[in-house]
N, C-alpha and C positions, 0 to 999 in steps of 0.2 A: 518746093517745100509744101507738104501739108497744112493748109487748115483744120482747126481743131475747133473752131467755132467758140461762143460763148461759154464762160467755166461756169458749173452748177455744183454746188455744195453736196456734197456724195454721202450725208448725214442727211438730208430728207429723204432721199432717193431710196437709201435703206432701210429706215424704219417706215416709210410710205406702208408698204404693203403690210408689214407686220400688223401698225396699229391699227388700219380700215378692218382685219381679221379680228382681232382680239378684243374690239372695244366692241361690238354685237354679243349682246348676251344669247345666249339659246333661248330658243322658243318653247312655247307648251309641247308644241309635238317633238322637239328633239329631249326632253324631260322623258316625257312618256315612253320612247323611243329606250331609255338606257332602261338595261337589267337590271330588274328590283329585287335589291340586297336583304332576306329578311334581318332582323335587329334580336342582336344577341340577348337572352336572357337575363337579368342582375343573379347574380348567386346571394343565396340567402347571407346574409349579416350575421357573424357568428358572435355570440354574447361576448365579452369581455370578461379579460383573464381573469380578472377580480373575482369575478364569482365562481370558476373552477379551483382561486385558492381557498375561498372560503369555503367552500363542501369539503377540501382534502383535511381544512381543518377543523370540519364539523364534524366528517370519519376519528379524526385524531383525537378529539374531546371524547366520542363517543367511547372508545379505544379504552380511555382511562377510567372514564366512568365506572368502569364494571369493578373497580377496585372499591368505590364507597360504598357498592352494593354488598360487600363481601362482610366486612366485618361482625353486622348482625347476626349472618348469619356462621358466625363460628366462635361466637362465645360458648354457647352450650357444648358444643362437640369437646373445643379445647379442654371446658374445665372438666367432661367427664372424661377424657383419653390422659390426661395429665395432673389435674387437681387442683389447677390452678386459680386462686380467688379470683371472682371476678371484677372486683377490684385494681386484681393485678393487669387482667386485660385490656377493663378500661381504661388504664395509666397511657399501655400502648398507644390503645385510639387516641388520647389524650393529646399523647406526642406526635401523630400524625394530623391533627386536626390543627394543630400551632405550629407546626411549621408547615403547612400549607397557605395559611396565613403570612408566614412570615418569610416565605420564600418568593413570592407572588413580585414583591419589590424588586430585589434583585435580580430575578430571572430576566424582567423588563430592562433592566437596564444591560444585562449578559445579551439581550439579543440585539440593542442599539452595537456593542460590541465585536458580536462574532456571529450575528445574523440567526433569523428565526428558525434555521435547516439547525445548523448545528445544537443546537440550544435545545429544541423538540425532541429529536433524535439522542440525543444525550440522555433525556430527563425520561423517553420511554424503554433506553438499554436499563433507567436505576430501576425504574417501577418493575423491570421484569425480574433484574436479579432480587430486588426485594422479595417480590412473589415466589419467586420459583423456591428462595433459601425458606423459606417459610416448613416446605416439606420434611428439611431435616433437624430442623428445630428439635430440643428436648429442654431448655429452661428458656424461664421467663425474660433473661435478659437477650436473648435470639429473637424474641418476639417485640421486644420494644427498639430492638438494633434494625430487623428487617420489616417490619412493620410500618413502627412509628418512626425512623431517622428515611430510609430506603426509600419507602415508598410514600410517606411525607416530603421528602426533599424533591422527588418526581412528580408526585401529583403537581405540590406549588409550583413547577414551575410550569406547568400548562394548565394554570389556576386560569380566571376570568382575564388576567394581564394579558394573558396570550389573545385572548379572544379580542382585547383592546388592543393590542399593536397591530394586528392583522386590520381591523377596524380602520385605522389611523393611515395606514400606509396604504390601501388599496382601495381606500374607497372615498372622495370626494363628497360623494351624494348616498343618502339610503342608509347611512351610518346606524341611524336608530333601529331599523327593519334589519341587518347585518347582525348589529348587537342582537337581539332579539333574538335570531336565530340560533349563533352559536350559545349563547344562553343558554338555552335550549337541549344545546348538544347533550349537556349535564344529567337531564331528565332524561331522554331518550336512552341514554347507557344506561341507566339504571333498569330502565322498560325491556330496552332487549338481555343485560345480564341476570337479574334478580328472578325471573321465572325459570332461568338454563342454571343457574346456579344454588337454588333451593332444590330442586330438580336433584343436581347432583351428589348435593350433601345429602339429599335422604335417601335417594334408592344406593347411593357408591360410600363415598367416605369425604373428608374437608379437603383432607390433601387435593384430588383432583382437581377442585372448583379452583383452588388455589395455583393452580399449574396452568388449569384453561386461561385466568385472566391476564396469566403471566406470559404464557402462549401468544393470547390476542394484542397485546401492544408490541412483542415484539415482531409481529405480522404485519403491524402500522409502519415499521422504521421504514423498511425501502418505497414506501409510496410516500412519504415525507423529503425523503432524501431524492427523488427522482421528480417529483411532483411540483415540491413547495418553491418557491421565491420568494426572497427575501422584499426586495421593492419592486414595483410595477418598471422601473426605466432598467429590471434585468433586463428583460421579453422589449424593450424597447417601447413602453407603455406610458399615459400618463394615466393617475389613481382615477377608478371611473366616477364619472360625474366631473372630473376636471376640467377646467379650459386651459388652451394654452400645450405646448411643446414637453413631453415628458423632462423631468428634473432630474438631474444627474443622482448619481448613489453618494449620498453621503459619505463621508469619510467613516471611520470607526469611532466612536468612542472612547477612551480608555477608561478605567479606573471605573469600572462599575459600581464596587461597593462604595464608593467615595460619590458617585452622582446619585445613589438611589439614597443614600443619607443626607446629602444636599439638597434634593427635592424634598425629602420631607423635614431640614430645616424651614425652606423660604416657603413648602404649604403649610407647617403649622404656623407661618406668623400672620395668618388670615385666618380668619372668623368662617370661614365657608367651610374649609376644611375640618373644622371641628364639626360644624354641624352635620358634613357632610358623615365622619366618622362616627359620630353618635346616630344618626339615624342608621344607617348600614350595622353597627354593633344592632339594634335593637331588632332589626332586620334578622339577620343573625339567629339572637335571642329567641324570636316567635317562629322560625321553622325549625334549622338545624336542631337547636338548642333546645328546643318545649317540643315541638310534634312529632319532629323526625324520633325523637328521642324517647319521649313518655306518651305518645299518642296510644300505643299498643298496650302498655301496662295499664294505662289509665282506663280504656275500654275496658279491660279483662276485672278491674276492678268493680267493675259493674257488669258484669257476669256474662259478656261475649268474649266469643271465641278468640284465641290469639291468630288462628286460621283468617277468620271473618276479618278481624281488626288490620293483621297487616295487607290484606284484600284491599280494603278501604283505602290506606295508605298510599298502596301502586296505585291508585285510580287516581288521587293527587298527582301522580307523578303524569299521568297520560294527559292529566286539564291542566297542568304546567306548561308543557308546551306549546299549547295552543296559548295561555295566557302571555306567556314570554314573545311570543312571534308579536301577536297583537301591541304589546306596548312598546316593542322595535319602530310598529307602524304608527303609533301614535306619539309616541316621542319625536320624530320626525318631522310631526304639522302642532304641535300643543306646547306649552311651559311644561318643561320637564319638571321646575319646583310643584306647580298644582299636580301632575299626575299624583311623582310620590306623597304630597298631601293627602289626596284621593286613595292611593292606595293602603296608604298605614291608616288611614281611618279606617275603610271597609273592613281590613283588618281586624283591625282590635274589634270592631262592634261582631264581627263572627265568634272571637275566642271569649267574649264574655257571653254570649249564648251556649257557649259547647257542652258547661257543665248540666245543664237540665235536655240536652239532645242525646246525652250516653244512655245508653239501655244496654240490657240481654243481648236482641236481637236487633238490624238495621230497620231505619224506619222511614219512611222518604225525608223528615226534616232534616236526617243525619245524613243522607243522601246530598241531598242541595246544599248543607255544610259543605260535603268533601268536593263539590264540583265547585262552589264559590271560593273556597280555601285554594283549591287546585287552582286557580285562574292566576289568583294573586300569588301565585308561592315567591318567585323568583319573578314577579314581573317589575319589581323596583331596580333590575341589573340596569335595565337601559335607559333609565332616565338621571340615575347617579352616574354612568359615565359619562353620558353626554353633560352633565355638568361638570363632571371634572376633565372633559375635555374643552369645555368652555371657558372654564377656570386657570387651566394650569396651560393650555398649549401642547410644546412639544414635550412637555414631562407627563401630561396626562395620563400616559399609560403607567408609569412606577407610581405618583400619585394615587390611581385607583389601586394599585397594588398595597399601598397603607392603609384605604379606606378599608379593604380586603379583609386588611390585617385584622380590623378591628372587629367586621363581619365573625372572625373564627373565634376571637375572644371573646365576644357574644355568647357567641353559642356555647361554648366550651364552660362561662360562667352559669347560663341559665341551666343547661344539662346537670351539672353539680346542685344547684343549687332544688331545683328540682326535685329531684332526687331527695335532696335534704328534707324540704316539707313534707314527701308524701310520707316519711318516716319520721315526723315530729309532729303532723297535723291525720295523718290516715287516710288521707285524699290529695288529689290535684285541685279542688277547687280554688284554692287563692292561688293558685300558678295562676292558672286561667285567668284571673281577674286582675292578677300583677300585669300580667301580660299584653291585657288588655289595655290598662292602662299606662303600659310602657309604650304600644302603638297611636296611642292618641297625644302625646308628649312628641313622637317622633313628627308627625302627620303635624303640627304646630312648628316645628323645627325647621321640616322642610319650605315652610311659607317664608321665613326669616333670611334664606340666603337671598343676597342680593347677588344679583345678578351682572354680571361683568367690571365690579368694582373691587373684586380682588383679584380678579388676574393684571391690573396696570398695580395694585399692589406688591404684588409678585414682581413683574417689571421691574419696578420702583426700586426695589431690594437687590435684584442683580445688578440692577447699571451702579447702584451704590453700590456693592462689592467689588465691583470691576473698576468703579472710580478708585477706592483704598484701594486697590490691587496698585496701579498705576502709581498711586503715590508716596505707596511705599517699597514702589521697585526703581522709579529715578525720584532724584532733586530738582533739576531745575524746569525741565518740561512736564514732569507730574504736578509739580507745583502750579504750575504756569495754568493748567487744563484743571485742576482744581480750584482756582479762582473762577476759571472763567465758567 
């Protein structure tokens, strides 16, 4: 027989060698000894999407802009190619100017709906046909059908609301500097259409300028349609500045005209909202409605050039956007109630200086007029959003869409009204001075809202609707949940 001697456990034996190997770490020279791997570059950090939606839709604002530029410049042409009063025209613009106002709600809630692609895209195929039919127009009800219904009904819906849901949904942080810009957008089309399109009316004929802007937004639709996104968690994003895991898409909305009338039941049963719509009307009132509108006749009535005067005008529009961007930036770190305090003061105390700075010829005081006036034109857009996005929530955008409203009504009254004095008194001076002290009334108003105590008012008012809802759809567990 074999001996086999002592048994030894054949589990040390085997890892013996291994671990005496692996438990020595290498030394400095076998470190220095390995091939030195150089270390890959970082690639630059590409901005977020947010702000490629927001330029597509600062092109697409721009896009439409060129249509407010238009109307001034084709009352004359119309009434001598056709005869038509000018009365009659400005009916048209009339009806364009009030439903732009008054489409601005809806639209907001059409894009909770069927999304901000379809909605845009939509709203720039009506602006074109309205434009383009303009060409073959021969009576006055063509012109109030494609004019003021067409391209009223297009304009409003990529009114400021658009500029606020885009706002809302893609941007977390920087909201006020966003607003600010697309704000903005406004002016700019005005600066790039309004010199190509006097241009055209005077060395060509109306018809063509009228075909160019019809042209230029239907040139916007496939860079809308291929470009835009509706929410940041399409592209698999969260809104920039957010934290946290992108948010799923919302479901759809239905019944849009039933939610945008809803929201402006539960905001007018707060106090903010009123304020909020009376200083935007009066907002309103001192550009569109007084300057946009009587600046040019009022000058010529003191014997400058209609040339020189609407010069002046566009220069307003160039220090607009600088001022719009600016209170984007300041509405962001300041009380949005003091800005617009601040701003409808500065306001009014220019427009009751205006009557003794008209002259013949420009002067530097009426210079520093048009650049101070320029600052402030449109710089109250992003401080009333952000209020009523502080106010209302996730209605904030149809909500601005009535403050909107009242913006057009504004104007639409002072422009009339206007009008009325300078041919019952022989001057603008009491405009100016009304005016004035319409912005120091509003600049007062703005101080008065308070501040986050009507949006749990708001609340307050849906969970009670939602309560009656429950209690008058069962007996005995509605009941039950209504006590308690």
């Amino acid at each position: 027989m074999l001996s086999h001697g002592p048994l030894v456990p054949a589990a040390p034996l085997l890892d013996a060698g291994p671990v005496t190997q692996t438990t020595e770490l290498p030394g400095a020279s076998e470190q220095d000894e390995q091939p030195h791997r150089p270390r890959r570059r970082a690639l630059p950090r590409l901005p977020h999407r947010a702000w490629s939606v927001a330029a597509i839709a600062f092109v697409t604002i721009i896009g439409a802009a060129g249509f407010a530029s238009l109307p001034g410049l084709l009352i004359d042409p119309l009434h001598e190619e056709f005869g038509w009063a000018r009365g009659t025209i400005g009916f048209a613009v009339s009806v364009n100017l009030a439903l732009y106002g008054l489409t601005a709600p809806f639209a907001a809630a059409l894009m909770d709906r069927f999304g901000i692609r379809k909605v845009i895209a939509a709203a720039l195929v009506v602006i074109a046909t309205g434009g383009g039919l303009t060409d073959f127009m021969t009576e006055p009800w063509q012109l109030i059908l494609c004019w003021g219904v067409l391209v009223g009904l297009g304009s409003g819906s990529m009114a400021l609301a658009f500029a606020a849901t885009i706002t809302n949904r893609w941007f977390g942080a920087r909201r006020g500097l966003v607003t600010g810009i697309l704000t903005a957008g406004g002016a700019s089309g005005q600066l790039v259409f309004l010199p190509l399109l006097s241009w055209i009316v005077d060395r060509h004929d109306w018809r063509p300028a009228a075909m160019t802007v019809a042209v230029a937004a239907l040139a916007i639709v496939p860079l809308v349609w291929l470009l835009l996104r509706d929410y940041p968690s399409d592209v698999g994003l969260a809104p920039y500045g957010a934290e946290g895991p992108p948010a799923p898409r919302p479901a759809p909305r239905r019944g849009a005209a039933r939610r945008a009338v809803k929201a402006l039941t539960s905001a007018s049963r707060t106090g903010s909202f009123w304020l909020l719509a009376g200083t935007f009307a009066i907002c309103g009132a001192s550009t569109n409605g007084l300057v946009k509108t009587h600046f040019v006749p009022a000058a010529h009535d003191h014997g400058m050039p209609v040339t020189a005067a609407a010069s002046l005008l566009a220069v307003i529009g160039v220090f607009d956007i600088v001022g719009t961007v600016a209170s984007g930036w300041f509405t962001d770190r300041f009380d949005a109630r003091r800005l617009l305090a601040v701003y409808y003061a500065l306001r009014g105390l220019s427009l009751m200086f205006l009557p003794i700075l008209l002259d013949d010829t420009v002067h530097p005081p009426m210079l520093f007029f048009i650049v101070f006036y320029g600052l402030d034109w449109v710089a109250t857009v992003p401080p009333t959003m952000a209020l009523c996005r502080e106010q209302y929530g996730e209605d904030s955008a149809i909500v601005f869409g009535w403050v909107l409203a009242s913006h057009q009504v504004g104007a639409g009254a002072v422009a009339f009204v206007g009008g009325m004095a300078r041919d019952a008194f022989g001057s603008y001076d009491l405009v100016w001075y009304g005016a004035g002290a319409l912005c120091a009334m509003a600049a007062l108003m703005a101080l008065v809202i308070r501040r986050g105590e009507d949006a749990k008012a708001v609340a307050a008012v849906q969970r009670r609707a939602v309560r009656l809802g429950v209690l008058s759809g069962t007996q005995g567990r509605g009941v039950k949940r209504g006590r308690d």
